[in-house]
mmCIF file of the C-alpha atoms, coordinates in Angstrom:
data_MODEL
# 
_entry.id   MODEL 
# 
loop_
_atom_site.group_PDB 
_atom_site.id 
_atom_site.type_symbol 
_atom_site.label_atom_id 
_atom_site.label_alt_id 
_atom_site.label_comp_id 
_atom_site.label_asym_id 
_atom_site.label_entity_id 
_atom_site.label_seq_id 
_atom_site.pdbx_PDB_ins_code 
_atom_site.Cartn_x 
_atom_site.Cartn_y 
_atom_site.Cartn_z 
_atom_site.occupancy 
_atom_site.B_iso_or_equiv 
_atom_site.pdbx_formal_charge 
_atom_site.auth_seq_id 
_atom_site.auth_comp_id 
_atom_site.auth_asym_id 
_atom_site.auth_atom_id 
_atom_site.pdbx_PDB_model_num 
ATOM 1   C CA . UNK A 1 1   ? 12.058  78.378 28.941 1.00 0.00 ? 1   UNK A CA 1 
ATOM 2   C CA . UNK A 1 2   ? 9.711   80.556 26.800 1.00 0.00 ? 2   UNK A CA 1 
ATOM 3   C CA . UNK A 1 3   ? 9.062   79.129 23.204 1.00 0.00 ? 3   UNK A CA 1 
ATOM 4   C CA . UNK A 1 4   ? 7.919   81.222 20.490 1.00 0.00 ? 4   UNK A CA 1 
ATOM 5   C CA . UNK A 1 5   ? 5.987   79.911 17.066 1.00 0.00 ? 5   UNK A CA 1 
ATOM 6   C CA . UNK A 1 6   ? 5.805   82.544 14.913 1.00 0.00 ? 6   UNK A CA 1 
ATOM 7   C CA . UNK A 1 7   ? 2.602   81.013 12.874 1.00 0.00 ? 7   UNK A CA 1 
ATOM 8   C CA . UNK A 1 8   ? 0.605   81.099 16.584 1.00 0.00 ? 8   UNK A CA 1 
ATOM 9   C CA . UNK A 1 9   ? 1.295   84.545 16.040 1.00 0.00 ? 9   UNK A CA 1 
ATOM 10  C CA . UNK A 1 10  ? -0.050  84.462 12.774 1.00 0.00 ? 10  UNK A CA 1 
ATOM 11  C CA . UNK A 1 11  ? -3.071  82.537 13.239 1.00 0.00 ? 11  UNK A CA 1 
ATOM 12  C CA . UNK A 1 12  ? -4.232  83.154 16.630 1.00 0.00 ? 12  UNK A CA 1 
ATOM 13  C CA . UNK A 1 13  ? -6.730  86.093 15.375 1.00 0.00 ? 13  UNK A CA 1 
ATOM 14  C CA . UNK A 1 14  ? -8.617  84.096 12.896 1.00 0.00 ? 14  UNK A CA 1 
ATOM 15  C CA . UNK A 1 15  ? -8.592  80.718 14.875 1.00 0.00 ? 15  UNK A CA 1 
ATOM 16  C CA . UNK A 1 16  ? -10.008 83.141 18.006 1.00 0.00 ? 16  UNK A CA 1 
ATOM 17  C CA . UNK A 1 17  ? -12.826 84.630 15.294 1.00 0.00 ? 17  UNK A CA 1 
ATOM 18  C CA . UNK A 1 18  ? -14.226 80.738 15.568 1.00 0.00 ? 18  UNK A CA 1 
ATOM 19  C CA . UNK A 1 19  ? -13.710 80.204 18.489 1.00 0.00 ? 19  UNK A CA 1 
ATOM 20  C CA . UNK A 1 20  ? -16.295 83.020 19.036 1.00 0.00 ? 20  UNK A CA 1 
ATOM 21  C CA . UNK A 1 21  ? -18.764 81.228 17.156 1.00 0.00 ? 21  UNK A CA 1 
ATOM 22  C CA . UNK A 1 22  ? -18.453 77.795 18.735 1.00 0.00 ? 22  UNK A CA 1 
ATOM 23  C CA . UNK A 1 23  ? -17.149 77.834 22.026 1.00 0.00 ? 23  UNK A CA 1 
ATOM 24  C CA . UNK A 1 24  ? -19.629 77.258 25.102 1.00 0.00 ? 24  UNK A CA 1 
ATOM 25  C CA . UNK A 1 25  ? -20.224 80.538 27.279 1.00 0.00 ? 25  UNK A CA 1 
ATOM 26  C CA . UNK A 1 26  ? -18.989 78.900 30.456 1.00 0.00 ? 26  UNK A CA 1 
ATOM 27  C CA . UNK A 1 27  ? -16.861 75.466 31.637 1.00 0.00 ? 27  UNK A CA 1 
ATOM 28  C CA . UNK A 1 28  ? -14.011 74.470 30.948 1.00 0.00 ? 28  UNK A CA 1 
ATOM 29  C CA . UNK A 1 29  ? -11.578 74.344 27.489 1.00 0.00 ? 29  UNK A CA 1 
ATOM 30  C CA . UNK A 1 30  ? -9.285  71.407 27.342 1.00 0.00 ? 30  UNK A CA 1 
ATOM 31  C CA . UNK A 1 31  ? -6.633  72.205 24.652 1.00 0.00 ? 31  UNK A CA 1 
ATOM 32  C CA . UNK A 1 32  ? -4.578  69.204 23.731 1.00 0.00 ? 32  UNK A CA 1 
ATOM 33  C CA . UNK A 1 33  ? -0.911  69.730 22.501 1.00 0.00 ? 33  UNK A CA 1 
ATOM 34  C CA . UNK A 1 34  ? -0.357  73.037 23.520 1.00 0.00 ? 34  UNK A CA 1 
ATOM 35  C CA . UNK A 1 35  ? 2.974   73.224 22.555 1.00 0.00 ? 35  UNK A CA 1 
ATOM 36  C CA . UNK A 1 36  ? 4.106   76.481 23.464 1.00 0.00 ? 36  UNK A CA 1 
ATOM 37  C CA . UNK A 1 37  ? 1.319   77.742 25.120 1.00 0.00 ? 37  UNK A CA 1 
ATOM 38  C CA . UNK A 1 38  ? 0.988   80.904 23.140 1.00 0.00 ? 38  UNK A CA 1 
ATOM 39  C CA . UNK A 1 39  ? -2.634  80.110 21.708 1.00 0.00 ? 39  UNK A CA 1 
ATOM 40  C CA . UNK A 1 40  ? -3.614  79.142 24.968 1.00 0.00 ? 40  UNK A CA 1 
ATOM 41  C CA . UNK A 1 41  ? -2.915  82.188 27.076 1.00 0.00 ? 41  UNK A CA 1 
ATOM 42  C CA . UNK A 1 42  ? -4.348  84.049 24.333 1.00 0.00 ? 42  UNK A CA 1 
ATOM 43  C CA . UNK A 1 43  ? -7.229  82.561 24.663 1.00 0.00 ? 43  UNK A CA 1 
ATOM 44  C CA . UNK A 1 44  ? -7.848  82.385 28.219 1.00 0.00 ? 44  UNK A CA 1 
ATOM 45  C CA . UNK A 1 45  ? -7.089  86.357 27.756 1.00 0.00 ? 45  UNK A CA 1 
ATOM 46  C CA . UNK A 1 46  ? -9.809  86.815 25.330 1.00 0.00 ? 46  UNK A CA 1 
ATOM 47  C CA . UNK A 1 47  ? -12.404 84.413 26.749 1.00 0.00 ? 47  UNK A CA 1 
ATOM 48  C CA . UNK A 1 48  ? -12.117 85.255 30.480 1.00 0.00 ? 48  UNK A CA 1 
ATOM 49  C CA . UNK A 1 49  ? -15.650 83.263 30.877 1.00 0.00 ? 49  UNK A CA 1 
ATOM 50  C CA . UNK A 1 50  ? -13.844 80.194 30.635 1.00 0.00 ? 50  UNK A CA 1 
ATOM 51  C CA . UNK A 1 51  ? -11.639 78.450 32.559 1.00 0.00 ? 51  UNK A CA 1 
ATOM 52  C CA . UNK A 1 52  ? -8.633  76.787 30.061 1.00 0.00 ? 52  UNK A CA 1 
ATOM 53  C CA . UNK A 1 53  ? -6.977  73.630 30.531 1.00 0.00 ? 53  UNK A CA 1 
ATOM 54  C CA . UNK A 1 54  ? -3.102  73.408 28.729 1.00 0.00 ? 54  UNK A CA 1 
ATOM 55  C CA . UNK A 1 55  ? -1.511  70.118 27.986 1.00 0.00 ? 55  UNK A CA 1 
ATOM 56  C CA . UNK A 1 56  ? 1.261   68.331 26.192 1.00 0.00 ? 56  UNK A CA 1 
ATOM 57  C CA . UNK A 1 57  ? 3.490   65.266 26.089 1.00 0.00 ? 57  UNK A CA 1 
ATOM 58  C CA . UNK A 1 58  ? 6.773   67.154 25.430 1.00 0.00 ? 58  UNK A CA 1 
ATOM 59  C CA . UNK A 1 59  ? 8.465   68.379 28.485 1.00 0.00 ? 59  UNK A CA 1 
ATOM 60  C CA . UNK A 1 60  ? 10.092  71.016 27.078 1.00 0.00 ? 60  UNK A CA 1 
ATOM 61  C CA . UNK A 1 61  ? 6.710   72.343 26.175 1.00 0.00 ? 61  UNK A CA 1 
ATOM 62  C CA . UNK A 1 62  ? 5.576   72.044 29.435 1.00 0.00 ? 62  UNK A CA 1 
ATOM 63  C CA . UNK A 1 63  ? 7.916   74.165 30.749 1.00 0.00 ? 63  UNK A CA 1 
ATOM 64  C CA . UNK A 1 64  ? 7.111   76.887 28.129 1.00 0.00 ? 64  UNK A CA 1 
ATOM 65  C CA . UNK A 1 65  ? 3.905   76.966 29.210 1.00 0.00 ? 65  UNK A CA 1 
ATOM 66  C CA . UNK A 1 66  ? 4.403   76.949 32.921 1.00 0.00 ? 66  UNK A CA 1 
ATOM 67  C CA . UNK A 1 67  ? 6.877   80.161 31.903 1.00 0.00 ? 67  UNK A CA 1 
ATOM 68  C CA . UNK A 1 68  ? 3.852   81.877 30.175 1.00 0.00 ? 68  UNK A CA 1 
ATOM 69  C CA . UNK A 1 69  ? 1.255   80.629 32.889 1.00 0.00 ? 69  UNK A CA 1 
ATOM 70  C CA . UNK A 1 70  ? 3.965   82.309 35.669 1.00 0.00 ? 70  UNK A CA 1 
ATOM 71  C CA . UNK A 1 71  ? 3.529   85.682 33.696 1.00 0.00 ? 71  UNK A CA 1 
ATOM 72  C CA . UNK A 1 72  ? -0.408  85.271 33.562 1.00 0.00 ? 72  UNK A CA 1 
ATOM 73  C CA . UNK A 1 73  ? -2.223  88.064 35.480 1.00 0.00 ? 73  UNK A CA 1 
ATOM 74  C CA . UNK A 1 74  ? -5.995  85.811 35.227 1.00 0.00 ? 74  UNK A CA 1 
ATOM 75  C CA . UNK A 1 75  ? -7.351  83.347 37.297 1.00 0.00 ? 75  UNK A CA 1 
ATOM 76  C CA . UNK A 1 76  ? -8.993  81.683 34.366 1.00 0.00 ? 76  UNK A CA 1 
ATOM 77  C CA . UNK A 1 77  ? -5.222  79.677 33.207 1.00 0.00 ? 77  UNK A CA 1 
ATOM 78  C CA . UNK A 1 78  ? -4.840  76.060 35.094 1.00 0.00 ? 78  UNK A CA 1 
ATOM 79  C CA . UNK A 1 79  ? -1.271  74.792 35.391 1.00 0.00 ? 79  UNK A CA 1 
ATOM 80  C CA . UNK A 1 80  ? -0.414  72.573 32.447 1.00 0.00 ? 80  UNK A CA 1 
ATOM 81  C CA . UNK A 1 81  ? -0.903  68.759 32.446 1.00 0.00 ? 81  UNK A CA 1 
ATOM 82  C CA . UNK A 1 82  ? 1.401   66.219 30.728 1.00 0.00 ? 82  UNK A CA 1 
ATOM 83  C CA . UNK A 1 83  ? -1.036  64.137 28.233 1.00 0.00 ? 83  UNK A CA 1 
ATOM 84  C CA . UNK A 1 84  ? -0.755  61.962 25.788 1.00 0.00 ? 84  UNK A CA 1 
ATOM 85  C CA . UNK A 1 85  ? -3.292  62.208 23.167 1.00 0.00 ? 85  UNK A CA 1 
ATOM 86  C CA . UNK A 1 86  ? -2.378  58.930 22.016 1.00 0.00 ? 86  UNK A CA 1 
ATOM 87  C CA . UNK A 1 87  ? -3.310  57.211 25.757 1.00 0.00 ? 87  UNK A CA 1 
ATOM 88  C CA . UNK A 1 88  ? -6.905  58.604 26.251 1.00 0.00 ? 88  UNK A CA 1 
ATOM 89  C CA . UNK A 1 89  ? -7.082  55.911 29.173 1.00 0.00 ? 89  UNK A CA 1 
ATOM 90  C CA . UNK A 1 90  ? -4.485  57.475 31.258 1.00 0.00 ? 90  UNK A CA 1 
ATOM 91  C CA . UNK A 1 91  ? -5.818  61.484 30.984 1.00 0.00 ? 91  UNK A CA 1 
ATOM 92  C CA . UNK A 1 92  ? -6.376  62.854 34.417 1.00 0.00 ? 92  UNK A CA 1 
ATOM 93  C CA . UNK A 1 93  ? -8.865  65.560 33.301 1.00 0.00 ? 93  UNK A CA 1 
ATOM 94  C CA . UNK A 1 94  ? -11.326 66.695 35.929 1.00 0.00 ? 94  UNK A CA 1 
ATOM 95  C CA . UNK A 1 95  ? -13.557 67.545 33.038 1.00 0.00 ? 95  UNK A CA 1 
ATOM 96  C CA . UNK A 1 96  ? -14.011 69.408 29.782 1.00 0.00 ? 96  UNK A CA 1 
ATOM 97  C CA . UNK A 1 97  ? -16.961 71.453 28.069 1.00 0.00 ? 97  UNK A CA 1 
ATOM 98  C CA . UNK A 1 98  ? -14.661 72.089 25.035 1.00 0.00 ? 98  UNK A CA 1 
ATOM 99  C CA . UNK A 1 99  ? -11.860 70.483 23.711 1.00 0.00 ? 99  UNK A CA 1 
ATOM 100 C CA . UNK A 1 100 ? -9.380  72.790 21.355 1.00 0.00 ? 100 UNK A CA 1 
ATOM 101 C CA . UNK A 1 101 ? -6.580  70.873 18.956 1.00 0.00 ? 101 UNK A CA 1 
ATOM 102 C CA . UNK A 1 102 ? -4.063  73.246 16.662 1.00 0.00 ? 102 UNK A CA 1 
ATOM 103 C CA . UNK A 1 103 ? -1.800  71.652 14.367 1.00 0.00 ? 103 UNK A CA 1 
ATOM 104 C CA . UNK A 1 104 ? -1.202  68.162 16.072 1.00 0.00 ? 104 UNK A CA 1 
ATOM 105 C CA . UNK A 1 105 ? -3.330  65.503 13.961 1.00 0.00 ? 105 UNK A CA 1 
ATOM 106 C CA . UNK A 1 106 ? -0.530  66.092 10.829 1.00 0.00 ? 106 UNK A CA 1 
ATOM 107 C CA . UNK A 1 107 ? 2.368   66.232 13.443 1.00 0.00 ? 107 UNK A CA 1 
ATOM 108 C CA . UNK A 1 108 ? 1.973   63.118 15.426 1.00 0.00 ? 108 UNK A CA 1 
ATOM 109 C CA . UNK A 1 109 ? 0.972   59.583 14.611 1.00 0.00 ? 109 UNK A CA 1 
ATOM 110 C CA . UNK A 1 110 ? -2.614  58.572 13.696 1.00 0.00 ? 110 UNK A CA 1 
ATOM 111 C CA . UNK A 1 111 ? -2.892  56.693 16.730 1.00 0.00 ? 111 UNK A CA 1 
ATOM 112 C CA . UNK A 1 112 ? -3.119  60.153 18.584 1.00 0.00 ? 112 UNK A CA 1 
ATOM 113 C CA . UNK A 1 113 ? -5.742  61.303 16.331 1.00 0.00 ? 113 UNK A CA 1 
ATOM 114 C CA . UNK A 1 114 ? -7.633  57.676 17.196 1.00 0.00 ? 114 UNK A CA 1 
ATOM 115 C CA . UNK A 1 115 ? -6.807  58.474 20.759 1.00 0.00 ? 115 UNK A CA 1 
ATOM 116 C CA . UNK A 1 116 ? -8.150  62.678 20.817 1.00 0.00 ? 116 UNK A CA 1 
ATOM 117 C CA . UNK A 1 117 ? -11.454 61.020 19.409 1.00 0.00 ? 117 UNK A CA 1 
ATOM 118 C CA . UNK A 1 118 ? -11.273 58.400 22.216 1.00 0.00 ? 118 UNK A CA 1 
ATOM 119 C CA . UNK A 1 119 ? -10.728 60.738 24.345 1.00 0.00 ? 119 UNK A CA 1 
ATOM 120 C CA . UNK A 1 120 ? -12.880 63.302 23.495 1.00 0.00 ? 120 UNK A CA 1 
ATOM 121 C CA . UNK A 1 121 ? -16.480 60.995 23.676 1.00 0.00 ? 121 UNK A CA 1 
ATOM 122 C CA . UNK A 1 122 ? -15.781 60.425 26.892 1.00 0.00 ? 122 UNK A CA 1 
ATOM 123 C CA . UNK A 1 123 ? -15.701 63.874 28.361 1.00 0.00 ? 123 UNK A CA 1 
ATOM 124 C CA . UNK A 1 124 ? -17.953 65.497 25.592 1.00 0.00 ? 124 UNK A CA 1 
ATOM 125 C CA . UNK A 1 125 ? -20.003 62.751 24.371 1.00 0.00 ? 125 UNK A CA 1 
ATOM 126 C CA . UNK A 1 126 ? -23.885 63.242 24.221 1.00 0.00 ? 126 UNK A CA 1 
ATOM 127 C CA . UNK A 1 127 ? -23.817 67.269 25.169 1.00 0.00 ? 127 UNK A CA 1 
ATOM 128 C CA . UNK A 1 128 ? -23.734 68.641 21.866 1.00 0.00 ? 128 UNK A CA 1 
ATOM 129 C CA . UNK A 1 129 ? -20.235 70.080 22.807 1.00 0.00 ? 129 UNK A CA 1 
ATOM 130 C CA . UNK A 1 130 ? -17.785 71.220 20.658 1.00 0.00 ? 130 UNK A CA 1 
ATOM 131 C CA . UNK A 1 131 ? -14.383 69.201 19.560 1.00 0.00 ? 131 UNK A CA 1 
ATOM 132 C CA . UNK A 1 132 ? -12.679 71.893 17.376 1.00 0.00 ? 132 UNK A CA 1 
ATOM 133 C CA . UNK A 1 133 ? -9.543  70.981 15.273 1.00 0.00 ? 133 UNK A CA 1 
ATOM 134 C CA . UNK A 1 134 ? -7.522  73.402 13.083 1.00 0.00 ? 134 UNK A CA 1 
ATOM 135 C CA . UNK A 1 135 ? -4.735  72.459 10.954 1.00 0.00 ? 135 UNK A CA 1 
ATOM 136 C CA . UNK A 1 136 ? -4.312  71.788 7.184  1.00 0.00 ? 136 UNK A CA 1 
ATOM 137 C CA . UNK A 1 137 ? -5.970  69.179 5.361  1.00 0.00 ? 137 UNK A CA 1 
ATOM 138 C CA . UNK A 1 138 ? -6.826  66.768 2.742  1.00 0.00 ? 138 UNK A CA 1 
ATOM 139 C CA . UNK A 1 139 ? -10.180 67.146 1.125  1.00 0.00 ? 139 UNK A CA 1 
ATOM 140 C CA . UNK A 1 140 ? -12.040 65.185 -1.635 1.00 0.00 ? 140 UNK A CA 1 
ATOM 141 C CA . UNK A 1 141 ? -12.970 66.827 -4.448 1.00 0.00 ? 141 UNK A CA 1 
ATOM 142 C CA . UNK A 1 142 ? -10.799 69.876 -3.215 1.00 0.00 ? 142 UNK A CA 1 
ATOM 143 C CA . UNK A 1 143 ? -7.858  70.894 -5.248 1.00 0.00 ? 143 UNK A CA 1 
ATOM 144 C CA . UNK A 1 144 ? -4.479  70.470 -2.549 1.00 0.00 ? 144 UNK A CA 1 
ATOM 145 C CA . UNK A 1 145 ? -2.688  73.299 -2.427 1.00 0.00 ? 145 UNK A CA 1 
ATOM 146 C CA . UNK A 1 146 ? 0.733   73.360 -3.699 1.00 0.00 ? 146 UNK A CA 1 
ATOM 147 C CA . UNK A 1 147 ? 1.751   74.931 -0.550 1.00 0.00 ? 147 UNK A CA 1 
ATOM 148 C CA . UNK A 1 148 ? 0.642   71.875 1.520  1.00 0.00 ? 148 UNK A CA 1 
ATOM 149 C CA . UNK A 1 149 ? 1.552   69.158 -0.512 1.00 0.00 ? 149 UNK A CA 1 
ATOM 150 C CA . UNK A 1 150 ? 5.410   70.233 0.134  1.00 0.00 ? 150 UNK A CA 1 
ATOM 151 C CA . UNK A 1 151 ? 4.289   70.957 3.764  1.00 0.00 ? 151 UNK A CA 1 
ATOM 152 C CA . UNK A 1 152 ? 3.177   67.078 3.578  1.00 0.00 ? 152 UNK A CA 1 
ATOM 153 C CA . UNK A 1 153 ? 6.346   65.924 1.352  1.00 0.00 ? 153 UNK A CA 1 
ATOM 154 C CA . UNK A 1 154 ? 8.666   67.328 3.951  1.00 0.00 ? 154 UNK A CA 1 
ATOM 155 C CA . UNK A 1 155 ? 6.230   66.178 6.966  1.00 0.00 ? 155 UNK A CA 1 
ATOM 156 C CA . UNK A 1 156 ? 6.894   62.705 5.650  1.00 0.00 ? 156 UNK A CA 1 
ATOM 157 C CA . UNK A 1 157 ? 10.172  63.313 5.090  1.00 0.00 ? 157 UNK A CA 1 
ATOM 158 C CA . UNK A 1 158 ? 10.790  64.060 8.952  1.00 0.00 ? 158 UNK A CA 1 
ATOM 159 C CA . UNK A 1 159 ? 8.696   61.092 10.255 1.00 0.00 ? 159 UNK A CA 1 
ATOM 160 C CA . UNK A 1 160 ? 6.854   58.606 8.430  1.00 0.00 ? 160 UNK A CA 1 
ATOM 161 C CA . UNK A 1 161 ? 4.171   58.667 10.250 1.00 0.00 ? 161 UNK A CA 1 
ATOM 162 C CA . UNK A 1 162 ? 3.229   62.579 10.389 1.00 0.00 ? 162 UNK A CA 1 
ATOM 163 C CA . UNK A 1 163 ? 1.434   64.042 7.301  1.00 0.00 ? 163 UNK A CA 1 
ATOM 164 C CA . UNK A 1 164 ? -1.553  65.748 6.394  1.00 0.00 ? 164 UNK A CA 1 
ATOM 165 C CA . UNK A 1 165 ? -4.474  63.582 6.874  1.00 0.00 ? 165 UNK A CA 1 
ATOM 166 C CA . UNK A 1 166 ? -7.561  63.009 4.551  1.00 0.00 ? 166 UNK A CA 1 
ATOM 167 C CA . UNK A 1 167 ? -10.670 64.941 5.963  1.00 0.00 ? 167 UNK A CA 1 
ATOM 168 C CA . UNK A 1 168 ? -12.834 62.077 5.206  1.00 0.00 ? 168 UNK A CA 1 
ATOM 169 C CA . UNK A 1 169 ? -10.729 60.027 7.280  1.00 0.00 ? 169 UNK A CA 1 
ATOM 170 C CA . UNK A 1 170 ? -11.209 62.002 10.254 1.00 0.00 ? 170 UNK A CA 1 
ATOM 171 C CA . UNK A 1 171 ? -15.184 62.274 9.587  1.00 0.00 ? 171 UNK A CA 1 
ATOM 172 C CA . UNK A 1 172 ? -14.512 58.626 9.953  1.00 0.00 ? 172 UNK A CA 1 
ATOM 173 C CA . UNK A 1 173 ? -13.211 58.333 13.244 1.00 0.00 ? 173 UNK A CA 1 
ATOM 174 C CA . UNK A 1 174 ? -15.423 60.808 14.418 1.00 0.00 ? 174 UNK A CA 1 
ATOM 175 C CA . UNK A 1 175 ? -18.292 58.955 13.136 1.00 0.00 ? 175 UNK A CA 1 
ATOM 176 C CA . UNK A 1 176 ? -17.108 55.918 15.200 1.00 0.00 ? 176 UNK A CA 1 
ATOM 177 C CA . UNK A 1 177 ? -17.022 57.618 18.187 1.00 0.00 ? 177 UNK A CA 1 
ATOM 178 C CA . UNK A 1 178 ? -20.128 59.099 17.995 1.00 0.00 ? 178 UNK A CA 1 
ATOM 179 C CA . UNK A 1 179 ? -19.213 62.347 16.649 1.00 0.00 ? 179 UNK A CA 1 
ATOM 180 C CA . UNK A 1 180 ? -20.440 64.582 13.627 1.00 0.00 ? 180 UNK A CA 1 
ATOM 181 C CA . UNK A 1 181 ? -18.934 67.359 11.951 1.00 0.00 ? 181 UNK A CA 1 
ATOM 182 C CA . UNK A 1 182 ? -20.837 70.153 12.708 1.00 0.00 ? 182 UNK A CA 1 
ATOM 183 C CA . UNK A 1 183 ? -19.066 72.883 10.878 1.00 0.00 ? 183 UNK A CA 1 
ATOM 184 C CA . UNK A 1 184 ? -15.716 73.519 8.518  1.00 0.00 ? 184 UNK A CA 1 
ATOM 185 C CA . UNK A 1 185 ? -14.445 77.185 8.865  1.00 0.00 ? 185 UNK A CA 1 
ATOM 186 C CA . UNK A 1 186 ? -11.871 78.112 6.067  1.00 0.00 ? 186 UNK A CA 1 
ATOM 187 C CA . UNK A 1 187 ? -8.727  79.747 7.633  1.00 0.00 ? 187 UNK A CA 1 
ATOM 188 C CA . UNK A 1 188 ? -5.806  81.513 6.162  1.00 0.00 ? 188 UNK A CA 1 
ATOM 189 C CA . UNK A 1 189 ? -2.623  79.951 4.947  1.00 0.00 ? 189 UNK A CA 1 
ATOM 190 C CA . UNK A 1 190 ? -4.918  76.944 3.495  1.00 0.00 ? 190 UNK A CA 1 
ATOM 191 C CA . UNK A 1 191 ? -5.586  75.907 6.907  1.00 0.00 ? 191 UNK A CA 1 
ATOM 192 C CA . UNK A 1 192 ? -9.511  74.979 8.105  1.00 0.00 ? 192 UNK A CA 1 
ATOM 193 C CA . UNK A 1 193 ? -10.426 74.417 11.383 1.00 0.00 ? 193 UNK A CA 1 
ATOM 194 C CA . UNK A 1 194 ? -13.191 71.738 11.459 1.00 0.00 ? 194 UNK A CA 1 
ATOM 195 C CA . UNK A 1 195 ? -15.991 71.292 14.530 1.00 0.00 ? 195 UNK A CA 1 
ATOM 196 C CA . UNK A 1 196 ? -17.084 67.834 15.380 1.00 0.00 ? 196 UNK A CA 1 
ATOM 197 C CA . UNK A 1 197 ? -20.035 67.372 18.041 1.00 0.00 ? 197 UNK A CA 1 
ATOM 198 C CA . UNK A 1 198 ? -22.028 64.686 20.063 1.00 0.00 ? 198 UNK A CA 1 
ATOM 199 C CA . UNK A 1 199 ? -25.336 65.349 20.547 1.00 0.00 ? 199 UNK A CA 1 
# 
């Protein structure tokens, strides 16, 4: 039942090193597409203050994280949620202080990034709290690495509607929604994780 992903091995120390710097001290973290649920239960280890939220679409990830949420020993790890970042309207969340998204807005469909923003004002809107995306990106006036524009060739390749998304564009949608970015946190592997807010 268990999945592994070797990068949330990888990247779960630096991504964890932000998460320091950003996350509220209390509430409630809302991670969309937790896939496996490695980063998750990581987190909830690290950050016992605060009480963590997994969720996914896939079933199959579900079930991994239900595996690793069986093996938890805290008290601070809710059962996972199926949710589709791409219906905001249908989300049964009780309520988020934080919302955490790893390596879904380049793996999925625009409409889910349209949909996390969506989403996202209307448990975090006006608090000042923190949205917090990692992932690789597209940035003007930044040279691409070469590394990343295969990782978007063969994205495309897979689905044509995956890839790795302009920056700007995001700022964009963010924007609309009433959100600013509030910080941009250089990661390894050419990866950034990005922090949008509504105050």
């Amino acid at each position: 039942m268990k999945k592994h992903a070797p990068a949330a091995m990888r990247n779960r120390d630096p991504i964890a090193a932000v998460l320091h710097q950003e996350l509220p001290e209390s509430g409630t973290v809302l991670e969309i597409a937790s896939g496996s649920g490695e980063h998750i239960v990581h987190f909830a280890h690290l950050f016992g203050n605060l009480d963590w939220q997994p969720s996914d679409p896939d079933p199959e990830a579900i079930a991994s994280i239900l595996a690793y949420f069986n093996e938890y020993d805290g008290t601070n790890l809710r059962l996972p949620m199926v949710l589709d970042a791409a219906s905001p309207a249908s989300w049964e969340v009780r309520g988020a202080d934080a919302i955490l998204c790893i390596n879904m807005i380049h793996i999925s469909p625009w409409e889910a990034t349209l949909g996390l923003f969506e989403g996202a004002a209307r448990f975090l809107g006006g608090r000042n709290l923190p949205l917090i995306l990692y992932g690789p990106y597209i940035e003007q006036g930044v040279e691409t690495a070469p590394s990343n524009i295969e990782f978007d060739e063969s994205l495309r390749s897979r689905n044509g509607q995956w890839g790795l998304r302009r920056l700007e564009d995001v700022d964009a949608v963010a924007a609309s929604h009433g959100f600013a970015r509030t910080a941009r946190h250089a990661m390894p592997a050419n990866n950034l994780t990005v922090v949008y807010r509504a105050g």
